[in-house]
N, CA, C and O of each residue as an XYZ file, in Angstrom:
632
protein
N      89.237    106.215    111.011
C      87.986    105.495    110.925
C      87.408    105.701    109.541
O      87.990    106.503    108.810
N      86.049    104.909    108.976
C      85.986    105.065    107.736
C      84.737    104.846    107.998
O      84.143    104.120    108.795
N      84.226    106.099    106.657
C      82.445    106.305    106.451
C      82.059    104.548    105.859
O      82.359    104.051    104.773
N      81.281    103.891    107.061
C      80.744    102.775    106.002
C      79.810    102.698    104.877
O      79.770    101.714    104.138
N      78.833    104.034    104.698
C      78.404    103.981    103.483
C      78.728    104.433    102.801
O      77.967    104.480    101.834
N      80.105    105.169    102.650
C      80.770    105.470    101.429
C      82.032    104.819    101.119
O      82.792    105.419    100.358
N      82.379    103.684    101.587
C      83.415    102.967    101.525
C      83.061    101.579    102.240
O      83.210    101.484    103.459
N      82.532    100.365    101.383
C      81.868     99.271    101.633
C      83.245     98.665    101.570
O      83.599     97.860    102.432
N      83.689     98.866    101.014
C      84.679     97.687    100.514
C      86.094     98.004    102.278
O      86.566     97.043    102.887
N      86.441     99.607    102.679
C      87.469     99.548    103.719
C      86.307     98.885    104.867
O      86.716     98.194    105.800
N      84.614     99.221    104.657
C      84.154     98.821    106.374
C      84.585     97.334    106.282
O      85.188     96.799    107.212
N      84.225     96.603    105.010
C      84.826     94.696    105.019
C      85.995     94.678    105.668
O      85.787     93.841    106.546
N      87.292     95.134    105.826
C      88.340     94.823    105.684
C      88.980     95.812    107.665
O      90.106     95.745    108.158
N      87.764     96.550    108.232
C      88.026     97.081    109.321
C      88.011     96.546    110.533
O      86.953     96.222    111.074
N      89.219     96.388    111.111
C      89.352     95.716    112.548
C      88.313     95.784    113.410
O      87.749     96.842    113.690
N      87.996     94.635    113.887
C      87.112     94.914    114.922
C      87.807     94.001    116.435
O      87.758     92.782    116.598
N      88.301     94.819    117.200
C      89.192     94.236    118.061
C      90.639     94.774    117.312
O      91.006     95.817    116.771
N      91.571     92.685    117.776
C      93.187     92.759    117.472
C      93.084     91.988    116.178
O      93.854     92.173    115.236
N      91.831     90.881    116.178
C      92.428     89.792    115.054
C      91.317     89.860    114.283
O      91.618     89.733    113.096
N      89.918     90.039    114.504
C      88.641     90.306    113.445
C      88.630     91.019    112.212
O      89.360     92.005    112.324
N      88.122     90.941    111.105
C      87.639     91.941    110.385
C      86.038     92.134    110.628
O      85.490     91.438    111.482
N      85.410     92.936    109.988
C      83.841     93.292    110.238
C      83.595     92.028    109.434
O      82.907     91.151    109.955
N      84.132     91.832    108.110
C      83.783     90.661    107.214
C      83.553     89.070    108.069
O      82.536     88.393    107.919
N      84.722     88.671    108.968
C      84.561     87.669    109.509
C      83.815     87.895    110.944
O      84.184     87.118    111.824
N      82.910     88.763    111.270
C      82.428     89.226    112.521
C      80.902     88.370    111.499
O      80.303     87.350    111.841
N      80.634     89.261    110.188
C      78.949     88.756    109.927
C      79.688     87.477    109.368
O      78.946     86.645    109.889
N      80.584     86.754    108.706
C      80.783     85.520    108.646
C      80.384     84.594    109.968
O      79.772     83.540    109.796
N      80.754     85.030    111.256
C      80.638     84.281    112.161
C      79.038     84.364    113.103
O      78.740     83.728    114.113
N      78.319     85.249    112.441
C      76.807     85.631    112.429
C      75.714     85.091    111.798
O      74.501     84.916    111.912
N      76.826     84.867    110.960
C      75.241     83.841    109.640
C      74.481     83.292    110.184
O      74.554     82.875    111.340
N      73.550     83.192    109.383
C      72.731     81.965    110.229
C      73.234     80.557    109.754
O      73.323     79.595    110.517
N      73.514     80.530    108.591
C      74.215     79.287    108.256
C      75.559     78.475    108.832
O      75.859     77.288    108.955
N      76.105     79.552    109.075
C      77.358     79.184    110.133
C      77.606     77.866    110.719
O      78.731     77.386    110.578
N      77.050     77.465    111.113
C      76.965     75.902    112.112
C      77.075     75.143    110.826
O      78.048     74.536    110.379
N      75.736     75.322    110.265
C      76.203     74.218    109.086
C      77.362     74.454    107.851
O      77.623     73.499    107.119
N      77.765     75.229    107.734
C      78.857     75.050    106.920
C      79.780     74.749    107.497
O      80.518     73.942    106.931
N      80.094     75.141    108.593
C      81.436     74.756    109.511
C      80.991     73.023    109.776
O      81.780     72.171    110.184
N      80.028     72.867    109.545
C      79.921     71.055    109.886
C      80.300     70.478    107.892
O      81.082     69.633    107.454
N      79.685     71.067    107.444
C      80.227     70.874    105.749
C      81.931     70.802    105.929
O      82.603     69.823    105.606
N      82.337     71.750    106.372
C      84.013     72.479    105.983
C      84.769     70.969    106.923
O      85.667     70.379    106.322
N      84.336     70.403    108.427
C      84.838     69.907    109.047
C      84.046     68.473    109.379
O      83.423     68.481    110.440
N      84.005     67.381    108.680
C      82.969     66.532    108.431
C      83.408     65.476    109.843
O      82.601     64.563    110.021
N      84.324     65.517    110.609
C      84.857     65.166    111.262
C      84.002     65.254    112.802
O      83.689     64.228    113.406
N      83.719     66.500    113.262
C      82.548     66.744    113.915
C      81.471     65.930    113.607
O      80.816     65.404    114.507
N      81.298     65.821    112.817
C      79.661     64.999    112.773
C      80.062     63.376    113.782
O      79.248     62.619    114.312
N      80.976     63.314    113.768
C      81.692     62.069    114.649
C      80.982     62.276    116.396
O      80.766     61.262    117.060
N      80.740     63.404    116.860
C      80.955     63.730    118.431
C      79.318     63.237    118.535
O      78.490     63.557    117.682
N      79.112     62.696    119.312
C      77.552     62.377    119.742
C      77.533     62.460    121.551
O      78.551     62.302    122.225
N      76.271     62.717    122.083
C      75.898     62.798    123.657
C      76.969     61.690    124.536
O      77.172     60.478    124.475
N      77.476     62.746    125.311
C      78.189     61.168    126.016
C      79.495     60.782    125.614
O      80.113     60.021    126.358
N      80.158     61.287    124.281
C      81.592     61.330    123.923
C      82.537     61.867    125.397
O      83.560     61.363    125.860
N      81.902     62.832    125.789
C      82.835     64.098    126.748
C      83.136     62.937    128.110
O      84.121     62.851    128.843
N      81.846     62.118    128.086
C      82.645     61.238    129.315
C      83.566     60.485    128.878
O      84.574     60.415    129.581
N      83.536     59.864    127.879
C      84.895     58.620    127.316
C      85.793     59.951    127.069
O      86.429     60.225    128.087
N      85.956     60.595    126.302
C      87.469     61.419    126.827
C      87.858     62.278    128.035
O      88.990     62.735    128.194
N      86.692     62.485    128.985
C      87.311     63.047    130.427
C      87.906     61.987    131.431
O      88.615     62.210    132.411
N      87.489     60.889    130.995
C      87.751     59.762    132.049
C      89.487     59.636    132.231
O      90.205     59.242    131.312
N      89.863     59.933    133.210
C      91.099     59.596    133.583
C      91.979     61.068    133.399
O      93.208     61.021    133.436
N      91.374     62.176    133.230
C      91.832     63.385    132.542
C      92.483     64.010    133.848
O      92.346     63.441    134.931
N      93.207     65.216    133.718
C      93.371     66.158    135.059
C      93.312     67.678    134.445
O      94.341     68.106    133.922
N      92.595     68.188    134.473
C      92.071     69.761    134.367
C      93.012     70.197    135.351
O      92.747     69.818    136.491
N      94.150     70.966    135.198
C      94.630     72.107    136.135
C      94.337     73.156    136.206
O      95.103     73.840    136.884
N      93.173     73.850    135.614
C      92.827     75.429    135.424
C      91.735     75.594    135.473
O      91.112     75.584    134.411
N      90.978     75.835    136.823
C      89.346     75.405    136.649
C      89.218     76.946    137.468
O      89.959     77.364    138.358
N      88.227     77.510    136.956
C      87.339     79.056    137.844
C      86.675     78.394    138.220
O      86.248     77.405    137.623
N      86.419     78.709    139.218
C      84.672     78.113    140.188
C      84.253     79.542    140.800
O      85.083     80.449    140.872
N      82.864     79.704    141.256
C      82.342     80.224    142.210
C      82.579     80.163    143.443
O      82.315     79.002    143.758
N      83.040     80.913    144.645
C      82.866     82.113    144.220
C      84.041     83.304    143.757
O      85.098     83.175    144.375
N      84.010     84.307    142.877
C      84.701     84.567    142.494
C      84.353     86.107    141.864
O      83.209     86.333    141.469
N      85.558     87.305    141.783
C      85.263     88.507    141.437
C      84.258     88.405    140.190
O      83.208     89.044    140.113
N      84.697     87.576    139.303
C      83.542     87.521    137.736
C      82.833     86.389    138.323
O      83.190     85.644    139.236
N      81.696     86.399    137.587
C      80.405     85.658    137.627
C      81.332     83.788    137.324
O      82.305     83.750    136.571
N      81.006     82.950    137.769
C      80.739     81.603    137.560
C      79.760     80.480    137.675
O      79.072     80.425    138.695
N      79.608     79.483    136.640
C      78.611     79.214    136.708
C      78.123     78.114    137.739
O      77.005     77.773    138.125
N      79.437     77.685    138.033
C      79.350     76.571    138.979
C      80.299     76.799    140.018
O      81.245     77.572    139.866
N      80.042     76.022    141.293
C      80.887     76.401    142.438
C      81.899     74.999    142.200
O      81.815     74.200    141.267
N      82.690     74.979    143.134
C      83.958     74.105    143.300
C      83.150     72.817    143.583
O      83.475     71.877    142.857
N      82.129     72.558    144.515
C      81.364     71.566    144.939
C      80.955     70.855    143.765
O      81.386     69.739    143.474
N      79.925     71.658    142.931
C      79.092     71.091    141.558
C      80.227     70.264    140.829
O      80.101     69.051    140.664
N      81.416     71.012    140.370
C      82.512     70.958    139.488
C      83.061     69.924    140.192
O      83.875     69.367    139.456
N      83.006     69.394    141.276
C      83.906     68.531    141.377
C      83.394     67.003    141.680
O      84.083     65.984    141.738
N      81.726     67.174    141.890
C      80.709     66.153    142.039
C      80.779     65.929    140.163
O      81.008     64.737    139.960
N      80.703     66.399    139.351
C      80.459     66.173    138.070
C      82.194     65.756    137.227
O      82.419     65.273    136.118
N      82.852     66.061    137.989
C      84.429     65.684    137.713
C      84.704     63.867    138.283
O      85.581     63.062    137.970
N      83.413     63.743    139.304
C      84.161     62.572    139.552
C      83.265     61.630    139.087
O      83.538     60.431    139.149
N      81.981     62.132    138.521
C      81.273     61.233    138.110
C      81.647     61.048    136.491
O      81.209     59.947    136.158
N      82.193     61.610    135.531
C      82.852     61.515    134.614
C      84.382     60.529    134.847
O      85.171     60.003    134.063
N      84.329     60.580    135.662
C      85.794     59.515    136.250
C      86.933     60.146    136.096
O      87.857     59.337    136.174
N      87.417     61.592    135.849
C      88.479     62.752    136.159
C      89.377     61.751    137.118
O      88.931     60.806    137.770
N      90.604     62.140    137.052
C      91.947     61.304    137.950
C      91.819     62.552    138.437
O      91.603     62.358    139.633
N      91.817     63.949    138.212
C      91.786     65.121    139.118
C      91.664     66.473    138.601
O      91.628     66.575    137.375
N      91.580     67.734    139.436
C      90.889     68.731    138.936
C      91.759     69.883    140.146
O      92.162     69.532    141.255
N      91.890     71.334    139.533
C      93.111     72.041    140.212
C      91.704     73.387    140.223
O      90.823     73.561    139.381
N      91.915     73.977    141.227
C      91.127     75.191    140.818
C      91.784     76.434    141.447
O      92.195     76.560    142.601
N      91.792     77.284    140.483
C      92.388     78.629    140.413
C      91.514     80.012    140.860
O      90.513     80.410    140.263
N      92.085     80.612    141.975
C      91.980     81.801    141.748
C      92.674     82.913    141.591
O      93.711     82.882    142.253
N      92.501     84.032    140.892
C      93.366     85.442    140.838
C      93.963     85.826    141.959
O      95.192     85.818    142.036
N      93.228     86.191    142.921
C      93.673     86.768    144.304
C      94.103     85.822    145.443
O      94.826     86.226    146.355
N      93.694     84.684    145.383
C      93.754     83.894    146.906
C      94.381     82.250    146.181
O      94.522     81.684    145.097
N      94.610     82.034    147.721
C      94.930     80.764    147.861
C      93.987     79.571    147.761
O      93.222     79.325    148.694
N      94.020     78.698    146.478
C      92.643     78.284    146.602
C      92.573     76.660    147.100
O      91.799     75.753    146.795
N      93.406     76.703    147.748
C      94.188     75.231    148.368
C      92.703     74.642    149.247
O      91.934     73.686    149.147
N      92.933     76.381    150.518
C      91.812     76.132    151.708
C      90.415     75.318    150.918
O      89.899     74.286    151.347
N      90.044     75.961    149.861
C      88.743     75.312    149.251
C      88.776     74.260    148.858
O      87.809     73.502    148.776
N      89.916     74.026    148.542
C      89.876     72.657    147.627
C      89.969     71.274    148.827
O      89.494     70.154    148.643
N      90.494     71.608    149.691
C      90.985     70.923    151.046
C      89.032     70.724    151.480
O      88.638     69.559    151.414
N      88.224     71.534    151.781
C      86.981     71.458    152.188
C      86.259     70.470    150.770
O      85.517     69.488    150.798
N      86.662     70.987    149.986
C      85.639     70.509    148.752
C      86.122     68.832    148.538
O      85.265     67.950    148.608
N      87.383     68.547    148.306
C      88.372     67.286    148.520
C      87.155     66.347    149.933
O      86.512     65.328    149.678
N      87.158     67.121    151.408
C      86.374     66.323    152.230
C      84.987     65.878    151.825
O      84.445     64.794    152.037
N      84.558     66.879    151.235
C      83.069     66.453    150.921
C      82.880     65.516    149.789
O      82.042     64.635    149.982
N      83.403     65.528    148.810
C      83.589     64.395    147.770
C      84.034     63.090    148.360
O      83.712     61.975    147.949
N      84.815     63.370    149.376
C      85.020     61.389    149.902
C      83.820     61.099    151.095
O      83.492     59.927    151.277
N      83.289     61.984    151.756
C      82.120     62.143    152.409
C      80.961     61.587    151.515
O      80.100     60.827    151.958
N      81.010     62.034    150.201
C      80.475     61.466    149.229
C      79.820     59.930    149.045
O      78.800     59.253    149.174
N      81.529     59.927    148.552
C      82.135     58.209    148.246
C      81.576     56.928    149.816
O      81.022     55.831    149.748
N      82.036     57.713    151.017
C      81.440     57.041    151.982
C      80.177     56.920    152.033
O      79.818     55.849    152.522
N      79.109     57.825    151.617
C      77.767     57.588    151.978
C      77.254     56.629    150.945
O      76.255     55.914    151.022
N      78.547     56.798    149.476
C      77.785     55.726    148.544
C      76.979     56.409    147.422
O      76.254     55.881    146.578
N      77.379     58.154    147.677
C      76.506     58.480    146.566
C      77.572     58.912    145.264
O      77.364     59.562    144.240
N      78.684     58.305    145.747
C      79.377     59.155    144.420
C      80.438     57.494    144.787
O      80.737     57.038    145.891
N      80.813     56.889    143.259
C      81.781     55.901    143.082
C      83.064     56.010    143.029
O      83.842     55.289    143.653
N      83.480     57.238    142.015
C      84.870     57.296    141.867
C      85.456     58.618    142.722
O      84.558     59.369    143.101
N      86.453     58.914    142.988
C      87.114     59.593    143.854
C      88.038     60.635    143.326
O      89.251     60.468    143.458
N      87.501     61.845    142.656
C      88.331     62.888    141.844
C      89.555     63.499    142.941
O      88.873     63.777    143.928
N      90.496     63.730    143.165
C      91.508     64.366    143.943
C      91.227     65.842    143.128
O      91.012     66.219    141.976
N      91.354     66.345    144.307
C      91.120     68.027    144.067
C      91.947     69.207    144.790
O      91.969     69.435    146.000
N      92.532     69.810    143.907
C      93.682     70.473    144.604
C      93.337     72.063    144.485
O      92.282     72.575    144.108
N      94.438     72.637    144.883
C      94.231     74.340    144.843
C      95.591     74.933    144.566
O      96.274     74.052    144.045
N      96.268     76.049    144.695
C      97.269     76.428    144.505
C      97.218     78.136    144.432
O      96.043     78.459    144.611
N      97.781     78.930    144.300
C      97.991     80.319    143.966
C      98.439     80.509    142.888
O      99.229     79.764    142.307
N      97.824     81.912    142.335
C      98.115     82.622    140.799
C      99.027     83.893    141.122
O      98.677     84.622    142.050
N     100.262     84.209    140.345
C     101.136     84.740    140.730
C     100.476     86.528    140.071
O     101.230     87.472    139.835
N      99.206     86.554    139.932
C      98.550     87.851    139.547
C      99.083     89.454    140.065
O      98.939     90.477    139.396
N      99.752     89.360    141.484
C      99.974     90.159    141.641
C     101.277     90.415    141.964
O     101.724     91.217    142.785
N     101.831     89.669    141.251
C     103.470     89.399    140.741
C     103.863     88.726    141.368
O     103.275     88.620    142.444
N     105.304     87.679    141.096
C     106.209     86.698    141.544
C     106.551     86.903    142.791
O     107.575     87.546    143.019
N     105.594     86.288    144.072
C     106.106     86.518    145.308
C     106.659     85.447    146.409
O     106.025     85.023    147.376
N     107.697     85.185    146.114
C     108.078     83.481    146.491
C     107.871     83.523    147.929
O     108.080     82.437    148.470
N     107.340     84.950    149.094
C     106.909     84.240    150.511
C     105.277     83.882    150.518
O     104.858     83.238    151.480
N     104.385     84.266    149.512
C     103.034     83.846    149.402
C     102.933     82.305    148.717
O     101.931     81.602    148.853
N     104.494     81.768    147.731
C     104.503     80.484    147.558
C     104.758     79.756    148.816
O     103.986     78.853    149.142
N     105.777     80.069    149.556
C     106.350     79.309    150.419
C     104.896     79.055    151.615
O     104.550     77.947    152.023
N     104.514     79.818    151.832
C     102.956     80.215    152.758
C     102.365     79.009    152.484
O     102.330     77.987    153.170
N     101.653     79.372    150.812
C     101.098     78.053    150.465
C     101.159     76.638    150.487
O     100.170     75.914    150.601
N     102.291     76.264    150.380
C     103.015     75.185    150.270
C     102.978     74.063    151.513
O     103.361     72.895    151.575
N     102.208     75.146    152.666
C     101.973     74.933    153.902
C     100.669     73.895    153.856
O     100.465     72.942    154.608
N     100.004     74.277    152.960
C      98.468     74.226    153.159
C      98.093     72.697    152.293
O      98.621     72.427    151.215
N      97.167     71.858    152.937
C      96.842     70.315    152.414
C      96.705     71.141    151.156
O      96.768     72.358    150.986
N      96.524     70.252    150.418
C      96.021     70.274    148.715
C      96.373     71.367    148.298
O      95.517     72.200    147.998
N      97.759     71.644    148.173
C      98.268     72.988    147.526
C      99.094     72.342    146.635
O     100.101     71.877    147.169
N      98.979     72.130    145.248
C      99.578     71.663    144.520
C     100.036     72.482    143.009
O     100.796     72.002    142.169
N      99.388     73.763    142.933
C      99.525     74.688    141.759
C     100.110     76.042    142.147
O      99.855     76.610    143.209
N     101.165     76.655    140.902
C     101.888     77.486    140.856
C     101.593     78.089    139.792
O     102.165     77.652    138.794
N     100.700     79.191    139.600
C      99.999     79.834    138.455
C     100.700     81.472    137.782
O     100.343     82.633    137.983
N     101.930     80.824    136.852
C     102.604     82.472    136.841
C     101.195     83.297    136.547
O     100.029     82.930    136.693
N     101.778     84.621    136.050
C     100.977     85.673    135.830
C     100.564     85.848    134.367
O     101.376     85.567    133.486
N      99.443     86.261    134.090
C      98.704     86.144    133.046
C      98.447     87.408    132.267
O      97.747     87.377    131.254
């Protein structure tokens, strides 16, 4: 480790993490930051309110966290998938670490065309589930799954 007030120049150049230096830690602190990175990349200035629907439309997200879940999320499978179909998504996969997330997606899948029938939602996102191989490659917890409506994902290990 190194005294930072007696060696300014090794604290610049000291890992912070695997890939940081301290230098690009207050680089990415500035306050200026935003705007130079809009200077450096003039290309951005292109994105305006409302872009995210013309490129989600027709999209398929296979890797979605929802609530509920061991870490915090901000949205549940329901929200995420009412806002997936109102963007016009062709479809949306949601993952969890530990479980099979087919069963949810199978409930969440009913309520979105429950939706569509009452007339409050137009387009029709397909919503699937699948298992994450987290607690290693276990081809009778695939085969299990495979059982289950809307089981369509095979998530090696991470």
């Amino acid at each position: 480790m190194c005294d930072f007030a007696a060696d300014a120049k090794a604290a610049e150049e000291l890992m912070v993490g695997r890939t940081l230096t301290v230098a690009r830690v207050r680089e990415l602190n500035a306050k200026d930051y935003f705007y130079q990175m809009l200077k450096d990349n003039p290309e951005m200035l292109k994105i305006y309110p409302g872009i995210e629907n013309e490129l989600l439309h027709g999209a398929i997200d296979c890797h979605i966290h929802a609530f509920p879940d061991f870490v915090h999320r901000s949205q549940d499978m329901i929200q995420i998938a009412i806002e997936a179909s109102k963007t016009g998504m062709r479809a949306i996969a949601f993952k969890d670490h530990w479980n099979i997330s087919a069963t949810s997606a199978y409930l969440t899948q009913r309520h979105i065309d429950d939706m569509i029938a009452r007339g409050e939602l137009t387009h029709r996102v397909e919503v699937y589930g699948g298992v994450g191989m987290c607690l290693g490659m276990r081809p009778e917890y695939v085969r299990v799954g495979l059982q289950y409506p809307n089981f369509k994902m095979i998530w090696f290990p991470t």
